[in-house]
N, C-alpha and C positions, 0 to 999 in steps of 0.2 A: 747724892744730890747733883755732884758735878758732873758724874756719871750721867744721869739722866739727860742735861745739858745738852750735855756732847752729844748724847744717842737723837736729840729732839732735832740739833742744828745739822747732825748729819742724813737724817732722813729730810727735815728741809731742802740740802742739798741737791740731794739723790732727787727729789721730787723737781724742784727748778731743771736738775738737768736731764729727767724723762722727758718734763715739758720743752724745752730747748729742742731737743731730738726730735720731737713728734712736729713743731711748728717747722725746723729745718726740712726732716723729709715733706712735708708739706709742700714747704716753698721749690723744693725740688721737683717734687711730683707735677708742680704747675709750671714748673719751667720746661721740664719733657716734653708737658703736654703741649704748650707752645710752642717748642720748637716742632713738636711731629703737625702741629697744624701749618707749618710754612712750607715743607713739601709738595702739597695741594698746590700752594700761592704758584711757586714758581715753576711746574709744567704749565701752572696754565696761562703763565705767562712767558715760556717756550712757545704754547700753541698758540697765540695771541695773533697771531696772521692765516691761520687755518681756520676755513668756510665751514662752519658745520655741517651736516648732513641735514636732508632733509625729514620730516617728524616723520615717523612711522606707529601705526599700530597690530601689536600684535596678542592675538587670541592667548588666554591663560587656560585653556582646559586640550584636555586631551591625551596621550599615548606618548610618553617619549622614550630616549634609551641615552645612556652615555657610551661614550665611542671613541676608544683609546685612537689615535690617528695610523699606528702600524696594523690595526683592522681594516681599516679603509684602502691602505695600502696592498695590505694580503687578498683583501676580494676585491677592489674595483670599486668608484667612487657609485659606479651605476648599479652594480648589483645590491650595495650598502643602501640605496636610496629608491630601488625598485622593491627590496625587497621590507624597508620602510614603509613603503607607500603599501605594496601589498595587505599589510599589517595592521593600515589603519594608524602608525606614528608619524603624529606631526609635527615634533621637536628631535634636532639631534644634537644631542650636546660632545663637540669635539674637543679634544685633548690634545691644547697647542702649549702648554707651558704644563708638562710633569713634576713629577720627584724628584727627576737629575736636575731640573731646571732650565733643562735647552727648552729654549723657543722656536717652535716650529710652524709657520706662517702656510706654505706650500700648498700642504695639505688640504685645508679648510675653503684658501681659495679656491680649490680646485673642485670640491665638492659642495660649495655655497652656489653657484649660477644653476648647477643641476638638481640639487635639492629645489629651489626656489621655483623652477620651472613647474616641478611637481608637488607644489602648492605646502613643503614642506621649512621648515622654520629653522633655521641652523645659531646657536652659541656657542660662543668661547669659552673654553671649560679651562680652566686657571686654576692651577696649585700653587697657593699664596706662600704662607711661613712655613713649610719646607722647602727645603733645596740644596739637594746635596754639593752643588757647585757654590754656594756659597755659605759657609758655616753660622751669617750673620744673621739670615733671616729670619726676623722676630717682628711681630706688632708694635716692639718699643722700639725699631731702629728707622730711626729717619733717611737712613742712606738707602736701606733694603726698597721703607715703603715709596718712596721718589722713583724709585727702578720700578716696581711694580705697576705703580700708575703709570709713569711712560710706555710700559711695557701694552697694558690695557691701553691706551688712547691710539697706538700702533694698531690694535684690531678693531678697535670703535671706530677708526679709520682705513681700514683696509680696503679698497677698491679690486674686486673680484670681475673683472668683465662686467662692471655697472651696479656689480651686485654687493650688500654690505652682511655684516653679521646683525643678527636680530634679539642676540642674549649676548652677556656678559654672563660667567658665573665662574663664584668663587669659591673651592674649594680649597681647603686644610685653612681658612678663617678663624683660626683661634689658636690658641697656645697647647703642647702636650699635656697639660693638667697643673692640678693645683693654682689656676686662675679666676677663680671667684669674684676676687678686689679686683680683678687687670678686663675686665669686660669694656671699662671704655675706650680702651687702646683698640681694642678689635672693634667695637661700633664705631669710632673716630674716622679708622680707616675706609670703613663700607661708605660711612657718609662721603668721603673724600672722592671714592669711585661716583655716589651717588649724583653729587655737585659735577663731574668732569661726564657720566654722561648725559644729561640736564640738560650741559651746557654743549656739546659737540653731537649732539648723538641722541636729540628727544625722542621718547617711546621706545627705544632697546630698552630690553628687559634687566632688569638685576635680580640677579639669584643667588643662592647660596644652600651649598651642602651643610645642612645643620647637623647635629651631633645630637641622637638620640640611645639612647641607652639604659633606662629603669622605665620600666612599665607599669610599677606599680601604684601612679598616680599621676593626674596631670602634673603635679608641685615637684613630686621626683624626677619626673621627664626633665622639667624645667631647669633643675635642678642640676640633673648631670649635662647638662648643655654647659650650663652655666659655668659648671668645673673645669672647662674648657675656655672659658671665658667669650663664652656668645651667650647673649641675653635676648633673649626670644621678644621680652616688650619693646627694647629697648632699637633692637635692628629692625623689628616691625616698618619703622619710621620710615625707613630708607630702601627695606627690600620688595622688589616685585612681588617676588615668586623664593618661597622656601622648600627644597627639597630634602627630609629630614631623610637620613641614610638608618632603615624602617630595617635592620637585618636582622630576620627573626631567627635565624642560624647562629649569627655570631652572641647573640645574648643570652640565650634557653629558651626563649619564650613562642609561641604557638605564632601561626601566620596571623589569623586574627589578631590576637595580642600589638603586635606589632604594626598594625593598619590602626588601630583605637590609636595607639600614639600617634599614629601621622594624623587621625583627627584632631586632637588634644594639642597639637602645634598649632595647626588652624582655628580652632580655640581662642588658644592665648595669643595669638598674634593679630586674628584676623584679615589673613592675605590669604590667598591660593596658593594650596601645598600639591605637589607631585610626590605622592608616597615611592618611597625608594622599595625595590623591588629587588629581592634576591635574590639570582641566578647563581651566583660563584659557589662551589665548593667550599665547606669549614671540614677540614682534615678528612672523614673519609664521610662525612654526608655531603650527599647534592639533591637541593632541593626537587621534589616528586611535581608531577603536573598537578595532582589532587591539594597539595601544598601551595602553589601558584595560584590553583582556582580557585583555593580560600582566602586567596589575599587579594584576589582582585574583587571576587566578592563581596567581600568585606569594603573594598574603596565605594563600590557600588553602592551597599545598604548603608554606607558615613556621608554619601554626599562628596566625598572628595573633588578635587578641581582635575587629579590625572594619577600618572605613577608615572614612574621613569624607572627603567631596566637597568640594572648593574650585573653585566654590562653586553655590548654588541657581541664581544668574541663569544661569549656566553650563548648565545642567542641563535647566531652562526651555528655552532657546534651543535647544537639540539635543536635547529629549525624544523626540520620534518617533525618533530615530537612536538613542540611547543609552538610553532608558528599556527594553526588551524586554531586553538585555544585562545592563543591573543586576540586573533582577529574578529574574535567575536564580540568582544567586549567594545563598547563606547563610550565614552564620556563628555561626547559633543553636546551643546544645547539642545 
């Protein structure tokens, strides 16, 4: 009897102080989150004396390609954007902030006044929580994401000879995995960019490299986004434009396969998606023309808003081969 007692008062115990723990990380969890929302507050009251731009609108359909900035470099800002224009792409999404995490400004101005002349759309292509220069960058660290948005309000202001940037977009937006529960740290953040260019910078687009990977159902799709902790309903709110990286190489799955999914984002989200488009080499395969023409086809027979190229060097390198075949294709109104 006194046995039983003891066992009743000590599972009592045990129980008060599960619940103790769970109301603690709670109040934890909201203090985080507080504090990652004062980051926001205070660039934009850094920028609190800077004149925003004027509103701009820009087109969500059509042809784009992403474009490491040492491409641009290797061929020439003229040939990268004649040879755009040739092709019928009218987004070029540049890569000022990598993997290393240098920030590279230079480049983009240099190729923004010349693209623009040629009626062509140029974004900031930003890799967020990685970065090898700094070990810290995470979605939970309020120091990293404070440097990030300065970092973006830098190109949502950047003055090119008159000329500004017309995307924002954010790539590696989410955690290496196992983030299911952690998805409002990463929408927290997107809003955060959302709000900063709202407020500096109306009509630049907001985009994001989403994370697709199961094709075997909308809910799966969803689903391994999610594991990454982007939430497709949830970033709806706040994103322009979604470009789900559609690699039908890196997964097993058929080129069509993989364009159903970039519908199936557009889907669940209800924005304009640029199906990601395959170019790169996976170990000793590199995608066939007949493989491309199934995927563009496919964007074709879904309705899609565009596709975007991964990536220029890619593109470069097999232009005689692959450049007559893009150009045929449109997705204008």
């Amino acid at each position: 009897m006194q046995r039983s007692k003891l066992l009743l008062a000590a599972l009592a115990l045990i129980g008060v102080l599960v619940l103790s723990l769970l109301v603690y990380r709670a109040y934890l969890l909201k203090q985080s989150e507080k504090k990652l929302e004062e980051e926001l507050y205070e660039v934009l009251n850094e920028l609190k004396n800077i004149k925003p731009r004027k509103p701009i609108q820009v087109e969500l359909k059509g042809k784009a390609v992403w474009c490491w900035g040492t491409t641009i470099t290797k061929y020439g800002p003229e040939r990268i954007v004649n040879t755009c224009k040739s092709l019928g792409i009218k987004h070029i999404f540049v890569l000022v902030k990598g993997v290393s995490g240098t920030v590279v400004k230079n480049v983009i101005a240099e190729i923004l006044p010349l693209a623009h002349k040629n009626g062509i759309y140029v974004h900031a292509w930003t890799v967020c929580f990685v970065d090898e220069s700094n070990p810290g960058a995470s979605p939970d660290s309020y120091e990293y994401r404070k440097y990030l948005l300065k970092v973006l309000a830098e190109f949502l202001l950047l003055n090119a000879s008159g000329e500004y940037v017309d995307g924002i977009h954010l790539d590696y937006i989410r955690y290496g995995g196992m983030a299911e529960n952690k998805w409002k740290q990463v929408s927290s953040f997107v809003y955060e960019v959302r709000v900063l260019i709202d407020k500096y910078a109306p009509g630049v687009v907001l985009s994001i490299a989403s994370k697709a990977e199961d094709y075997t159902s909308p809910k799966s799709l969803a689903a391994s986004a999610l594991y990454y902790g982007q939430n497709y309903t949830d970033l709806a709110k706040y994103v322009d434009l979604f470009c789900p990286m559609t690699y039908y190489l890196d997964y097993g799955v058929s080129p069509r396969e993989a364009m159903i999914g970039a519908k199936w984002v557009k889907d669940l989200t209800g924005k304009p998606v640029f199906a990601g488009i395959q170019l790169h080499p996976v170990d000793s395969l590199k995608p066939t023309v007949n493989e491309i023409k199934n995927s563009l086809d496919t964007c074709i027979e879904e309705k899609l808003d565009g596709i975007i190229f991964f990536k220029m060097h890619h593109l470069m390198e097999r232009l005689d081969e692959l450049g007559p075949l893009i150009a045929e294709y449109s997705f204008e109104p």
